[in-house]
N, C-alpha and C positions, 0 to 999 in steps of 0.2 A: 096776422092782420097788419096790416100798414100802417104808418102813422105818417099822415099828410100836413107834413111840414112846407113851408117853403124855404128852401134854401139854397144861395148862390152859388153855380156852380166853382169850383176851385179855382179852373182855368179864366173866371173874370176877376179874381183878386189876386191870384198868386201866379203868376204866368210862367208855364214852364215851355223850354226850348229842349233841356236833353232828359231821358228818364233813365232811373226813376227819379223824382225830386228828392232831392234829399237837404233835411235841416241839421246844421252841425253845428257843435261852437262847444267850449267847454264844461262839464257839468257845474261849475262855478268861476264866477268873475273872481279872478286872486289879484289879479296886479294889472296896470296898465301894457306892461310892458308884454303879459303872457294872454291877454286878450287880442291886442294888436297883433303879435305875431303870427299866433292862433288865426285872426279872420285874414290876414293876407295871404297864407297859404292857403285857407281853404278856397278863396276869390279863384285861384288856380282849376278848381275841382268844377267841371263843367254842369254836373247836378246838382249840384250844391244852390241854392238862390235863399236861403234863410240863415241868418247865423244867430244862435240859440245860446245863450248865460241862463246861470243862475245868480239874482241878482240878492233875492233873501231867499236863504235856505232854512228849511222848517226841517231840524235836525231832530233826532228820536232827545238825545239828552243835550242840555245848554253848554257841556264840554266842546262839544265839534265847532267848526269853524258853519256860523252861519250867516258868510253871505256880506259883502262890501258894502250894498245899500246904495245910496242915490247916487255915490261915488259913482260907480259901476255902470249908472248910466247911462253920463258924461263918456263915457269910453266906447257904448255903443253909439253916441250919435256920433263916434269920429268913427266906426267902423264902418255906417253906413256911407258918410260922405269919402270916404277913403277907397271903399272895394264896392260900393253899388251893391252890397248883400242888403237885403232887407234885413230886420233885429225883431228876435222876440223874446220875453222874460213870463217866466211866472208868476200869476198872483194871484195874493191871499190875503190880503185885507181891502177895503176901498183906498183908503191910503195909497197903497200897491198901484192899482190903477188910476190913480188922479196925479201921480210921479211918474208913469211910463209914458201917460201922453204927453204929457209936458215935458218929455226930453222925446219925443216924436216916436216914440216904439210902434212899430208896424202891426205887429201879433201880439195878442195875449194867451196865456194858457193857464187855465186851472190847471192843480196837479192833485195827486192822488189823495193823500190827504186831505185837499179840499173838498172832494168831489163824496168821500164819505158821511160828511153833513152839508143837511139840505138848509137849515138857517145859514151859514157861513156863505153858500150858491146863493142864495136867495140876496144876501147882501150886497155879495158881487153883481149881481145881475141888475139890481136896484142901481147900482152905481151908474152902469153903460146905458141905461136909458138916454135915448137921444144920440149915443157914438153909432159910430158907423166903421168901428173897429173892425175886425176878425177877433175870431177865440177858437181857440183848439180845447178840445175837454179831455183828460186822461180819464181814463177807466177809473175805480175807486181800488183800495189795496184789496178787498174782498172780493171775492165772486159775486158784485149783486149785481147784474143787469139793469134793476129797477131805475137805482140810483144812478146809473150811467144816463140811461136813458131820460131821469127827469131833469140831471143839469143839464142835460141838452135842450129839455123843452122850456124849461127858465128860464132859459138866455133866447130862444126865440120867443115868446111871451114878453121878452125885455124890450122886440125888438129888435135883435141880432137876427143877421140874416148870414152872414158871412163866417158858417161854423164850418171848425173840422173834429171829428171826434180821433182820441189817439189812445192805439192799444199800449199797453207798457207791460201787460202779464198782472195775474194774481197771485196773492200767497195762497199757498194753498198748502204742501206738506213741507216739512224744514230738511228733510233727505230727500234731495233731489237736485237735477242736473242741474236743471237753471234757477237762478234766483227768484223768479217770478216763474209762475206754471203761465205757458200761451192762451191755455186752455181756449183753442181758437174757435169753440163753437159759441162764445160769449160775441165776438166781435162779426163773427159773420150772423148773428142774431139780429145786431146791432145795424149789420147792411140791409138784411131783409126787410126790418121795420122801415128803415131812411133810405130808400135806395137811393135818395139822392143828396146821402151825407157824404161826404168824404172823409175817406179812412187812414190814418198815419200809420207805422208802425211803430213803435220804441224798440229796436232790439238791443239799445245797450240795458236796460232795465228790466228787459226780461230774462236776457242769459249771463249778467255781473259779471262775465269773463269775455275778455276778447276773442280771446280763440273761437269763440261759438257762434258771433255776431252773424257771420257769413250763411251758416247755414239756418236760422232764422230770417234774416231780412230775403233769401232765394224765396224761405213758405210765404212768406209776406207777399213778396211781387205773383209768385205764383195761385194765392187766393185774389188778385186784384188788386190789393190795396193800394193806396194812389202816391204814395211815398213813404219814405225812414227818415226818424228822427235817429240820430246817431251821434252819441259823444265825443268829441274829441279836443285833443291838447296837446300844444307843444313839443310840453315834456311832461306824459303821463306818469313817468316815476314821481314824480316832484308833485302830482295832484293833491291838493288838500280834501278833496271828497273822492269817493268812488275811482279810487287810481284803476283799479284793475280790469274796469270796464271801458275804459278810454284808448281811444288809438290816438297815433301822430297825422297829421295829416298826410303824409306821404302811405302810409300805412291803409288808409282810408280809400287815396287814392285807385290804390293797389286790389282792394276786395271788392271798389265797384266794377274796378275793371272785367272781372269774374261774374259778377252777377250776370243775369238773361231774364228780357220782360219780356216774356212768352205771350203771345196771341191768347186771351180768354173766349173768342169765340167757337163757340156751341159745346164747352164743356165746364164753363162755368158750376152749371147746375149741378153737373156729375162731381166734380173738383170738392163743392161745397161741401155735397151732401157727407164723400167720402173720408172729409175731413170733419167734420159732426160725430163719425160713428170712429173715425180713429183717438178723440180726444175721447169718448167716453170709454173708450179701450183705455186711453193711457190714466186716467182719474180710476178705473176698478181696479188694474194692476196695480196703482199705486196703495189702494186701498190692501187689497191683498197681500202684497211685501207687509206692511204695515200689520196686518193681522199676523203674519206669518214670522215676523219678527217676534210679536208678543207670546203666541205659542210656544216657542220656541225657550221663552223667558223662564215660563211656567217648567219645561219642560227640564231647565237646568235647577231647578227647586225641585223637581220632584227628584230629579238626582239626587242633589246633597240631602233629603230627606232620607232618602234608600241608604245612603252610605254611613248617617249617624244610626241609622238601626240594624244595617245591615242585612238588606233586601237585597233581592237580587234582580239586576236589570232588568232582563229579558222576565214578560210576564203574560204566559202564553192564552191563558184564558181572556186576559185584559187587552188585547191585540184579537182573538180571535171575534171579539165582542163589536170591539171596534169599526173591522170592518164587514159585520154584518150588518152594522146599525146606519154606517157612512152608505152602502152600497143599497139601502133599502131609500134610506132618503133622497141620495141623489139622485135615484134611475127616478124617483115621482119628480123631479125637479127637471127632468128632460137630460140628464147625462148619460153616459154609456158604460157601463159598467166596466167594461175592461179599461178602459182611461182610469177611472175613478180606482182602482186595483192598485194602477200601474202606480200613477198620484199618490196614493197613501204608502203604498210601499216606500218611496223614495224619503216621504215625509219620517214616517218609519227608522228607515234607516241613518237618518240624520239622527233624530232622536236617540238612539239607541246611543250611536258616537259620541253625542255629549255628553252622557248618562257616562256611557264608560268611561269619558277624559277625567269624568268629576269624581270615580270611584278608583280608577288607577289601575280599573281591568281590562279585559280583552274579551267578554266572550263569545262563542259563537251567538247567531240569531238562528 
């Protein structure tokens, strides 16, 4: 079911000339000198029309560096009047927003953390009564769609007409590639409801390593999405947050040159759908490693159980049991018995290897 917003479209606030749009700037304000240098090269980058700080940073512990403060700015209003970027910062208190307009900030954006409580939105939103800002919303760090979905209806309740929502990835399991799961059937949920929201991407926040940015921001453009939010910094070695997900500007340059905004017409729908049923592929495999890790735990205790008493591996009636019982349940569960065979043997034989690492034998199965 739709949810009949009204909301302006991108290209009457944000004006784009080359695509994809892309907003950059460092994942924090450090110094005058690596802000400035930072938005003149990126002024270079023809996609580029946003440049993005972090001006307070909402660290996990008060150890980290969070965030220059009003300093930081001051330093955006000479980025704008210097490179003609427009500037946007995150925020999280009203505070936050009655300081960004009064140093003339263009964009605002919740961020994740924000977005997980609705009293903290609800204050923000209170506040922008009567601006006629722009807000971008990040996803929340959880998988909740709800909560994505209601900071977005807040702020148009406030008033806001001028939103864009922005994917950054959820947590989801801590072994895994990317730092954030894409888990992209949340955000194309998120288009179905709003088709007339516009969608960002984050790929430095969903994949934490550079190397990976490129082939996330291609899924991005190739589901639609209407541009990348994307980190970057001078000299990302020297980053006082998230060094290893930041490029150089020339670096930046370099991977959108690579990208391709492929035509979505008349596959759209196919595209979508295909990528819905490929994410809940990759959330059950993930689930399964995950179980199959645990097994596997169990499997090295029953080892060293056999070896303080002196049992012996291989235990032919407790394997012949086994898979009469796995091949009876599976085949009702729609599987195919010679797969399910094939599967358990291997599981098996694994089994069997660890048992013998932990007893210091060999022996046949």
């Amino acid at each position: 079911m739709k949810n009949e917003l009204t909301i302006t479209p991108l290209e009457e606030w944000l004006p784009v000339s080359d695509k994809p749009l892309v907003i950059s700037g460092p994942c924090s304000a450090e110094s005058y000198a690596q802000v400035m240098e930072t938005a003149r090269e990126l002024s270079k980058i023809p996609q580029v029309r946003v440049f993005r700080a972090g001006i307070w940073k909402p660290r996990t512990r008060p150890t980290g560096f969070e965030g220059v403060g009003i300093e930081g700015l001051k330093w955006l209003q000479e980025v704008k009047a210097e490179t003609g970027l427009l500037t946007t910062v995150e925020v999280a208190k009203p505070g936050h927003i009655e300081s960004a307009l009064k140093h003339d900030i263009d964009i605002l954006w919740f961020g994740a953390r924000t977005v997980v409580n609705p009293f903290t939105v609800q204050e923000l939103c209170d506040s922008l009564k009567g601006h006629d800002v722009p807000v971008m919303v990040k996803n929340p760090l959880h998988p909740d769609f709800k909560l994505w979905l209601g900071a977005i209806e807040r702020l148009h309740k406030a008033g806001i007409r001028k939103i864009a929502a922005v994917h950054r990835g959820f947590y989801f399991y801590k072994h895994a590639l990317y730092r954030n799961q894409p888990m992209w059937e949340i955000p194309i949920e998120l288009q179905r409801q709003l088709p007339g929201l516009p969608l960002i991407c984050d790929p430095s926040h969903i994949c934490g390593k550079r190397d990976l940015l490129q082939g996330i921001s291609q899924k991005a453009l190739d589901l639609g999405m209407a541009g990348l939010m994307i980190e970057s910094h001078i000299n990302p070695a020297s980053a006082l947050t998230d060094a290893d997900q930041q490029l150089t500007p020339d670096a930046l340059a370099q991977m959108l040159s690579h990208l391709q905004v492929r035509s979505m017409s008349g596959t759209a729908e196919f595209e979508t759908l295909l990528e819905q049923l490929r994410s809940e592929i990759d959330k059950i495999d993930a689930e399964l490693l995950d179980i199959l890790a645990k097994r596997m735990k169990i499997v090295e205790e029953i080892g060293e159980y056999k070896r303080e008493n002196n049992i012996a591996v291989l235990q032919i009636r407790r394997w012949a049991d086994i898979i009469f019982d796995r091949q009876n349940i599976g085949s009702k569960l729609g599987l195919n018995k010679e797969f399910l065979l094939q599967m358990l043997q291997l599981v098996h034989k694994e089994s069997i290897r660890k048992q013998e690492e932990i007893m210091g034998t060999k022996e046949e199965e």
